[in-house]
PDB file of N, CA, C and O in Angstrom:
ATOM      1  N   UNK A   1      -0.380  40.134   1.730  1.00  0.00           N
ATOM      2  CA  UNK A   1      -1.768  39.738   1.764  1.00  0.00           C
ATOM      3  C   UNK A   1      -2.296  39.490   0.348  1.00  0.00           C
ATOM      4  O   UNK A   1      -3.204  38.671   0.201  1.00  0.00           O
ATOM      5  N   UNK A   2      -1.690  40.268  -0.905  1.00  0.00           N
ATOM      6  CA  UNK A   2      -2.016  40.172  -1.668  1.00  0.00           C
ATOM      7  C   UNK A   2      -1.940  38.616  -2.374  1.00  0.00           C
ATOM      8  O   UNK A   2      -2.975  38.064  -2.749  1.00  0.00           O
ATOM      9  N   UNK A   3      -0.564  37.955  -2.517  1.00  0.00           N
ATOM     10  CA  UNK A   3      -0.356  36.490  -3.038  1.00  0.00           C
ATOM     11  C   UNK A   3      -1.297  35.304  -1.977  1.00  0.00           C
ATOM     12  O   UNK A   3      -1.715  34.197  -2.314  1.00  0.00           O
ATOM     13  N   UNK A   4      -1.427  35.966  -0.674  1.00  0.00           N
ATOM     14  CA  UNK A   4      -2.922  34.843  -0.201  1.00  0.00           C
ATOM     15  C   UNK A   4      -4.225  35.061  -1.040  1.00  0.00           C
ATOM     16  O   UNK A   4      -4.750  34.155  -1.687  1.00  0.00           O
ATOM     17  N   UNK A   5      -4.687  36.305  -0.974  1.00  0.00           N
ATOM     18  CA  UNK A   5      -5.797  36.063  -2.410  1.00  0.00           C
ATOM     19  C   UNK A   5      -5.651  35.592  -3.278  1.00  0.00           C
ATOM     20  O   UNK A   5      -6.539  34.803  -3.602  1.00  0.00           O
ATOM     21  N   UNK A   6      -4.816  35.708  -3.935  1.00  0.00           N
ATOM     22  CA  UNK A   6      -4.113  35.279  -5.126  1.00  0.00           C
ATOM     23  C   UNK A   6      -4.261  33.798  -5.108  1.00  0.00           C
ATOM     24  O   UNK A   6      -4.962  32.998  -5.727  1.00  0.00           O
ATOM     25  N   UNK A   7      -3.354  33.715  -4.179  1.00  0.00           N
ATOM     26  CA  UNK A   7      -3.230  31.538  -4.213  1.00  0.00           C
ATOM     27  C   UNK A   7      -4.771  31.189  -3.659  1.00  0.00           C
ATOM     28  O   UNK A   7      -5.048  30.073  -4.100  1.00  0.00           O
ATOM     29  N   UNK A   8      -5.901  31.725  -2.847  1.00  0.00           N
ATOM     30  CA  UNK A   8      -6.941  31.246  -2.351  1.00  0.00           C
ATOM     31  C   UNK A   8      -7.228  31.390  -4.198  1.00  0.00           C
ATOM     32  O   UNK A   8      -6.721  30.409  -4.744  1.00  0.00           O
ATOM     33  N   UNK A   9      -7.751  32.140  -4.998  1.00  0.00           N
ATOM     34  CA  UNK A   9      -8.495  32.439  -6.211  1.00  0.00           C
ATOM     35  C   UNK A   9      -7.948  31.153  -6.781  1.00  0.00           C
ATOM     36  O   UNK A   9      -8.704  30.209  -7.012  1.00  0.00           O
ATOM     37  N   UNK A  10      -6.567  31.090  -7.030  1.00  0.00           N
ATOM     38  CA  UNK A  10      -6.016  30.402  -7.869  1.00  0.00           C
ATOM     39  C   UNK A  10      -6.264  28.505  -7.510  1.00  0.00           C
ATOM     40  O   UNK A  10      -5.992  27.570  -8.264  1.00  0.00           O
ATOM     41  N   UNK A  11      -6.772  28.463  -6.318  1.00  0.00           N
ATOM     42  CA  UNK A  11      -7.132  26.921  -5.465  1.00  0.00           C
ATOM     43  C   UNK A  11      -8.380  26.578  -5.493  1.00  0.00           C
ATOM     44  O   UNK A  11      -8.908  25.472  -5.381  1.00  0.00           O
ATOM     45  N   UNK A  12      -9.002  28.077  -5.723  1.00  0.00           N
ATOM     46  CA  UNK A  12     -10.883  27.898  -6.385  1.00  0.00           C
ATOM     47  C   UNK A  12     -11.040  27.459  -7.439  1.00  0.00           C
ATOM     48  O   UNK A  12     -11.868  26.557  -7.313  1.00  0.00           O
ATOM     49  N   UNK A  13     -10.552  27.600  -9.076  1.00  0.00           N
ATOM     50  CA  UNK A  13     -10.344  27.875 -10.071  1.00  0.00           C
ATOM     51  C   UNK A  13      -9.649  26.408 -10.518  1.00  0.00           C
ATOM     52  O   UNK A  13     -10.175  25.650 -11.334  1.00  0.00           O
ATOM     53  N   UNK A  14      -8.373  26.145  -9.836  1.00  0.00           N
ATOM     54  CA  UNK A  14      -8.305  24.926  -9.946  1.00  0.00           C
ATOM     55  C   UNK A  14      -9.174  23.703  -9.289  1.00  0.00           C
ATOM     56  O   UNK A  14      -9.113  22.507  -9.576  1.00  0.00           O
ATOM     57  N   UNK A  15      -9.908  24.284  -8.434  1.00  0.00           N
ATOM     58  CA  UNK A  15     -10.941  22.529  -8.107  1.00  0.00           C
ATOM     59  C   UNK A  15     -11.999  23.337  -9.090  1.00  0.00           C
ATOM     60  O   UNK A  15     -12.575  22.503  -9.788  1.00  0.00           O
ATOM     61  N   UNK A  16     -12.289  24.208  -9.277  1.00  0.00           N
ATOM     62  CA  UNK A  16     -13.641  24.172 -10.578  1.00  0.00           C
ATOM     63  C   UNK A  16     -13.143  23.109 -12.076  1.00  0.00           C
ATOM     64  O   UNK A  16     -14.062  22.782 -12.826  1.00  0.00           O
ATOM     65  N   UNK A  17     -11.916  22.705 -12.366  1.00  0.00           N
ATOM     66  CA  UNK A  17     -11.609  21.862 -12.846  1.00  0.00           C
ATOM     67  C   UNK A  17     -11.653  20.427 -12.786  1.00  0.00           C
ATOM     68  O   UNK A  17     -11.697  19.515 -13.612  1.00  0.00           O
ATOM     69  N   UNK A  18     -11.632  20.516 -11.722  1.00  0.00           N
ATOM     70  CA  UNK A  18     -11.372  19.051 -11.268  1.00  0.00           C
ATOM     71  C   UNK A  18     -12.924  18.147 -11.267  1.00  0.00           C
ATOM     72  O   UNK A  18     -13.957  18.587 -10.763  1.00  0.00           O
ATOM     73  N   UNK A  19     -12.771  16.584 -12.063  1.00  0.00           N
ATOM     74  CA  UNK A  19     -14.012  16.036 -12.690  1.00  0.00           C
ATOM     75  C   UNK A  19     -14.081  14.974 -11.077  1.00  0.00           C
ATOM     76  O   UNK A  19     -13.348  14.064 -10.692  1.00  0.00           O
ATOM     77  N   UNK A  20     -15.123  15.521 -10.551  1.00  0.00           N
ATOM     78  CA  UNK A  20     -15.556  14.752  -9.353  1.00  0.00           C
ATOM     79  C   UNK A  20     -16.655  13.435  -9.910  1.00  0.00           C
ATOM     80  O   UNK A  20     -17.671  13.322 -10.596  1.00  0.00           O
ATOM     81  N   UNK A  21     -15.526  12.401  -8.968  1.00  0.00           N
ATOM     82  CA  UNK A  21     -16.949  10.724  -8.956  1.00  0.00           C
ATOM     83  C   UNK A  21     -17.923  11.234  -9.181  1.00  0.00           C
ATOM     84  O   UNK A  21     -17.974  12.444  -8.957  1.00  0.00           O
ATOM     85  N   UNK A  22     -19.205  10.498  -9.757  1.00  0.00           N
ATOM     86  CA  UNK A  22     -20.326  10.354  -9.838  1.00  0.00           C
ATOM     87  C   UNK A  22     -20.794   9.114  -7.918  1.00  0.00           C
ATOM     88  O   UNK A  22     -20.207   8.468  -7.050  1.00  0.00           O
ATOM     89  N   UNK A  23     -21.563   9.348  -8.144  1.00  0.00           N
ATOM     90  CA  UNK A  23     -22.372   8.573  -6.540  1.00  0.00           C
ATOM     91  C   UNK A  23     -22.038   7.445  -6.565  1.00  0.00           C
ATOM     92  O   UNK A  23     -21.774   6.846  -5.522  1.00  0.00           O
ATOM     93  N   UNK A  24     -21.964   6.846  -7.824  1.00  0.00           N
ATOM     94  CA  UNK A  24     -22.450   5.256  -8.386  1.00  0.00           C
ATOM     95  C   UNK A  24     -20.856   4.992  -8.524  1.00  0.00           C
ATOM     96  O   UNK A  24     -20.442   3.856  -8.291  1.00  0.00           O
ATOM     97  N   UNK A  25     -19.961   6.011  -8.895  1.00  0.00           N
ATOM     98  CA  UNK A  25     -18.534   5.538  -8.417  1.00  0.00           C
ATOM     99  C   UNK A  25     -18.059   5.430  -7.589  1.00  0.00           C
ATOM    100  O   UNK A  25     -17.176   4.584  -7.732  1.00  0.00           O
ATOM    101  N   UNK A  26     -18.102   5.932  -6.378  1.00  0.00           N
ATOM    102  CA  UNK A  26     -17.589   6.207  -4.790  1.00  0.00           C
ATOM    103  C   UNK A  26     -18.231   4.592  -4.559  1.00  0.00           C
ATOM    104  O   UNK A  26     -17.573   3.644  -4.131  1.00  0.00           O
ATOM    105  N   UNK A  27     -19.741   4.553  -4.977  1.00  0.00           N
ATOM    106  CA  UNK A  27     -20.536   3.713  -3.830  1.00  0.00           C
ATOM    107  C   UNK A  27     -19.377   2.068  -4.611  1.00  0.00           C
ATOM    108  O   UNK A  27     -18.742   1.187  -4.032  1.00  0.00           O
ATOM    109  N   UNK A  28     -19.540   2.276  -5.645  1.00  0.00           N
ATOM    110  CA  UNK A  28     -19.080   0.957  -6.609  1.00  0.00           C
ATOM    111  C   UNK A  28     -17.275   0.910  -5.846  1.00  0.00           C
ATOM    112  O   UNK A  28     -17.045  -0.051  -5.112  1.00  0.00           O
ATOM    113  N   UNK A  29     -16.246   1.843  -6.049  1.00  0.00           N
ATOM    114  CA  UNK A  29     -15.314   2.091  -5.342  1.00  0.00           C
ATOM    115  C   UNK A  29     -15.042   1.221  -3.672  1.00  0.00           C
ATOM    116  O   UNK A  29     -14.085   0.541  -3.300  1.00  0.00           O
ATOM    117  N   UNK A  30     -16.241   1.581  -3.000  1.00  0.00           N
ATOM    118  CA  UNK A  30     -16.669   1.512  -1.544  1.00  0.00           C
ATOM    119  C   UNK A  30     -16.393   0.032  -1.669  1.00  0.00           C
ATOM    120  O   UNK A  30     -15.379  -0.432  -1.148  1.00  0.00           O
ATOM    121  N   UNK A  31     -17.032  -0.543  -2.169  1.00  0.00           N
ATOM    122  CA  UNK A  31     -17.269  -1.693  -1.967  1.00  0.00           C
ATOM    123  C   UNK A  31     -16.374  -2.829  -2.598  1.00  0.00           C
ATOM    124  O   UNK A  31     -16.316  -3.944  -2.080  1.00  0.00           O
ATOM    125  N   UNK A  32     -15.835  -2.569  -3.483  1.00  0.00           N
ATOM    126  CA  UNK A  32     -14.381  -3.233  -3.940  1.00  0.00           C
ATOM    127  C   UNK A  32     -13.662  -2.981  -2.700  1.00  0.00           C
ATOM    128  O   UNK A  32     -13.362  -3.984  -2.052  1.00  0.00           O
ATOM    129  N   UNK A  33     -13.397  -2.086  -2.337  1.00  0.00           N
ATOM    130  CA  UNK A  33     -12.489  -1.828  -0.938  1.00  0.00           C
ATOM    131  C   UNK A  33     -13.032  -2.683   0.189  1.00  0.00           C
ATOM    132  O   UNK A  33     -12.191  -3.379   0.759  1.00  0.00           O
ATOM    133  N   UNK A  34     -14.287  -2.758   0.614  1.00  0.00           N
ATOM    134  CA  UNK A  34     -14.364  -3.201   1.185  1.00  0.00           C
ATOM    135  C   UNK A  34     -14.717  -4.722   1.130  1.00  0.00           C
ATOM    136  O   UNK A  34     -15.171  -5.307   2.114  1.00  0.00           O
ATOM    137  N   UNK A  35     -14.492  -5.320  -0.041  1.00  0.00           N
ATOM    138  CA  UNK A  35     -14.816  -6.615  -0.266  1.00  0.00           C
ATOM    139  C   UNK A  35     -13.315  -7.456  -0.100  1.00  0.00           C
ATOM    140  O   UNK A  35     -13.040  -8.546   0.402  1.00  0.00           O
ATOM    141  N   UNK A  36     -12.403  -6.283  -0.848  1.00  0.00           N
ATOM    142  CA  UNK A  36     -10.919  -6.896  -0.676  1.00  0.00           C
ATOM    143  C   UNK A  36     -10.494  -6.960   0.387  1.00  0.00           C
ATOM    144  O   UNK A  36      -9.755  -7.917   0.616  1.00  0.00           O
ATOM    145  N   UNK A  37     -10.838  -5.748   1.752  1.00  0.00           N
ATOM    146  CA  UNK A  37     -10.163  -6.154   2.800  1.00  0.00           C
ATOM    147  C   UNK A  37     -10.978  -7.405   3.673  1.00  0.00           C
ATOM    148  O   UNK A  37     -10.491  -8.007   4.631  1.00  0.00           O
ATOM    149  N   UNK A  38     -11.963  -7.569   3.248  1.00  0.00           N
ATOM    150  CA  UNK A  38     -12.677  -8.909   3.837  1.00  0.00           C
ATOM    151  C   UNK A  38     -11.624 -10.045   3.253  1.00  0.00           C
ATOM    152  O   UNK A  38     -10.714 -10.564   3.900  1.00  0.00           O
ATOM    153  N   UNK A  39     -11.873 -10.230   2.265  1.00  0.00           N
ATOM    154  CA  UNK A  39     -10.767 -11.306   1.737  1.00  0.00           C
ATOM    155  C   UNK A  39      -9.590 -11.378   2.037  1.00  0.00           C
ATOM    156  O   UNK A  39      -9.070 -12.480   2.209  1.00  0.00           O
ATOM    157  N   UNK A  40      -8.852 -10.151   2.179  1.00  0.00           N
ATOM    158  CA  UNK A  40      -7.371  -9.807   2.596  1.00  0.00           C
ATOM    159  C   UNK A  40      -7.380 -10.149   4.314  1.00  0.00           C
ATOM    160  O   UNK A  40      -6.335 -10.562   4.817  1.00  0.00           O
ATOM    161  N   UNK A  41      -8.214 -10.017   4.895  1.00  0.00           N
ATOM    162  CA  UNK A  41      -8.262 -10.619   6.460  1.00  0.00           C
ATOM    163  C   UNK A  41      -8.839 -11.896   6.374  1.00  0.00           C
ATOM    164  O   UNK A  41      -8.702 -12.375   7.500  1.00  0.00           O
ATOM    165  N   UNK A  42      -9.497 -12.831   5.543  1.00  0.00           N
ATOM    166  CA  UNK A  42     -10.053 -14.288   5.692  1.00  0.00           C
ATOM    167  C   UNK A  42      -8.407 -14.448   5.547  1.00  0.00           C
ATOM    168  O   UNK A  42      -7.774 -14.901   6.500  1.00  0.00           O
ATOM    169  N   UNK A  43      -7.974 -14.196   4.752  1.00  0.00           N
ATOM    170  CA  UNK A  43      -6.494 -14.814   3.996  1.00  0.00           C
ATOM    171  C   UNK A  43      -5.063 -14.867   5.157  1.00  0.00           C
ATOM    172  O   UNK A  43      -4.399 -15.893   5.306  1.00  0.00           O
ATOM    173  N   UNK A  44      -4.765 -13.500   5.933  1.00  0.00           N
ATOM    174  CA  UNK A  44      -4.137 -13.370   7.101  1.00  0.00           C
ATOM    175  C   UNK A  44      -4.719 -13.629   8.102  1.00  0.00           C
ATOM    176  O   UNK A  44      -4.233 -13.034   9.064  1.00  0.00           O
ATOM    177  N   UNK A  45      -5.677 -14.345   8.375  1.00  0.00           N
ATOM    178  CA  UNK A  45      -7.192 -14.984   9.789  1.00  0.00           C
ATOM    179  C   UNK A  45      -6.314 -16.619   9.275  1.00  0.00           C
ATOM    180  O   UNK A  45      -5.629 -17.345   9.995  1.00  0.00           O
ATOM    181  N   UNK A  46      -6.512 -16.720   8.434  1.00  0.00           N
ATOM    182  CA  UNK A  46      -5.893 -17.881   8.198  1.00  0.00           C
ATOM    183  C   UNK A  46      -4.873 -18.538   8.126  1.00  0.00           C
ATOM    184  O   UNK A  46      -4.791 -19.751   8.322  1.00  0.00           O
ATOM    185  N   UNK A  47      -3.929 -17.741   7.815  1.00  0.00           N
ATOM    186  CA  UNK A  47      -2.225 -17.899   7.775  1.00  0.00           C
ATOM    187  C   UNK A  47      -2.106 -17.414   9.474  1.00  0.00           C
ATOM    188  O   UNK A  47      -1.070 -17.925   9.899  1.00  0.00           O
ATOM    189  N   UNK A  48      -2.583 -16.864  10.235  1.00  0.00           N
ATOM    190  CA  UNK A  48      -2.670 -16.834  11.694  1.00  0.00           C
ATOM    191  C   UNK A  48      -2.601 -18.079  11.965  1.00  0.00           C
ATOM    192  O   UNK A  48      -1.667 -18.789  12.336  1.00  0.00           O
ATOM    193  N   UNK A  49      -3.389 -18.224  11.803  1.00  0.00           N
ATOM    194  CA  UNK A  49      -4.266 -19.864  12.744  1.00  0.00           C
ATOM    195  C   UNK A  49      -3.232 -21.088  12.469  1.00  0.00           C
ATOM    196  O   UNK A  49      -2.787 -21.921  13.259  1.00  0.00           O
ATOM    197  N   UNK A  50      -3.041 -20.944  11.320  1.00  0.00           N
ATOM    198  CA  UNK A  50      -2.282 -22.074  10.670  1.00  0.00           C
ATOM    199  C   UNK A  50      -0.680 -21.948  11.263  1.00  0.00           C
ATOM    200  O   UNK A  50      -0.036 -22.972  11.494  1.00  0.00           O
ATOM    201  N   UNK A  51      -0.080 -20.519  11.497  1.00  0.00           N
ATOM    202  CA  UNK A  51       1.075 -20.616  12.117  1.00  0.00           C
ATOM    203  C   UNK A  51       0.949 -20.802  13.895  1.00  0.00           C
ATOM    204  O   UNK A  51       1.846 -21.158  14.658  1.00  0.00           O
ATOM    205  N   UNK A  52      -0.156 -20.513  14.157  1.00  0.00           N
ATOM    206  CA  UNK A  52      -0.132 -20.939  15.681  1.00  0.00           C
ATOM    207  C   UNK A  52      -0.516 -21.960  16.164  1.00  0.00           C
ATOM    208  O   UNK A  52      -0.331 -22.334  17.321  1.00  0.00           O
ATOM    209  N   UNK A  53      -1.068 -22.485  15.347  1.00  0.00           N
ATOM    210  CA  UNK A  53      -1.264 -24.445  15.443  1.00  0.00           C
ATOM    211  C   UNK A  53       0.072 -25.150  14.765  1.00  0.00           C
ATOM    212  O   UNK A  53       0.108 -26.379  14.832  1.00  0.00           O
ATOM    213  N   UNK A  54       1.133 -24.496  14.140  1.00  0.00           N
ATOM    214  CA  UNK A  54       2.280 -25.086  13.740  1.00  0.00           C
ATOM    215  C   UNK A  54       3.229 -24.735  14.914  1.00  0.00           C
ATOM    216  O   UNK A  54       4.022 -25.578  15.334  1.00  0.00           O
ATOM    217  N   UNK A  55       3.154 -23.610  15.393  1.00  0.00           N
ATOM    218  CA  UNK A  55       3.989 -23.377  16.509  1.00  0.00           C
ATOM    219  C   UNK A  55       3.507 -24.048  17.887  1.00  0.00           C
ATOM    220  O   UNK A  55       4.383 -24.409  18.673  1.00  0.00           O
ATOM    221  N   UNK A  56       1.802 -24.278  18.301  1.00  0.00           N
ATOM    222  CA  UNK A  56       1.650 -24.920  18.831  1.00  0.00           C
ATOM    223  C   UNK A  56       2.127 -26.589  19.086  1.00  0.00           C
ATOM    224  O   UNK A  56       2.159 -26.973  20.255  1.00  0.00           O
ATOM    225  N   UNK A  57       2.362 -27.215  18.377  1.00  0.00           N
ATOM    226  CA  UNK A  57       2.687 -28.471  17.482  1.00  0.00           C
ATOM    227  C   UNK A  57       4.584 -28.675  17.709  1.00  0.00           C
ATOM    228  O   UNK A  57       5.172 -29.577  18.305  1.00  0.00           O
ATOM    229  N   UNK A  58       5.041 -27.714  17.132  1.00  0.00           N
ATOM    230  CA  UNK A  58       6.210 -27.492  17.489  1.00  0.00           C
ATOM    231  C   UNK A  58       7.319 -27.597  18.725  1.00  0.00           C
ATOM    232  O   UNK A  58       8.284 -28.308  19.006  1.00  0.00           O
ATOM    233  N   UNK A  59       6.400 -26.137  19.460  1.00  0.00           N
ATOM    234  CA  UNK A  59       6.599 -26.807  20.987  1.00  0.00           C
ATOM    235  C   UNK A  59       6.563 -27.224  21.798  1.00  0.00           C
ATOM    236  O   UNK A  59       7.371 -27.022  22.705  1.00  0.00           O
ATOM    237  N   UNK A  60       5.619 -27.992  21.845  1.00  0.00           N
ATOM    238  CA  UNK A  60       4.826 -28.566  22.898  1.00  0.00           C
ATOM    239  C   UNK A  60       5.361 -29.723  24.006  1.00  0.00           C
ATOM    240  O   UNK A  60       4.596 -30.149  24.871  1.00  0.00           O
TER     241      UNK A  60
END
C-alpha cells in the first residue's frame, strides 16, 4: 500500500510541473484541426467523385 501512495504523490508532483495551454492555444489549436480536416475531406469528396465518374465511364 505503501508504493501506491508513493506513485499517487509522485503523479501529483509531476503534473504540478507540467506547463498547461493557455485558452487562446487550445481554441487557436481547435481550429487549425478543424480547418484541415475540412480541407482534407473537400480533397478526398473530390478524388471520390472523380473516381466514380471514371469508373462510371469505364463500365458502362
Amino acid at each position: 500500500m505503501a508504493k501506491v501512495t508513493s506513485f499517487i504523490k509522485e503523479c501529483g508532483a509531476e503534473l504540478r510541473k507540467v506547463v498547461w495551454p493557455t485558452r487562446e492555444d487550445v481554441i487557436a489549436s481547435v481550429k487549425v484541426v478543424i480547418v484541415s480536416t475540412l480541407i482534407i475531406a473537400a480533397i478526398l469528396g473530390a478524388f471520390d467523385l472523380l473516381f466514380a465518374k471514371g469508373m462510371e465511364l469505364l463500365f458502362r
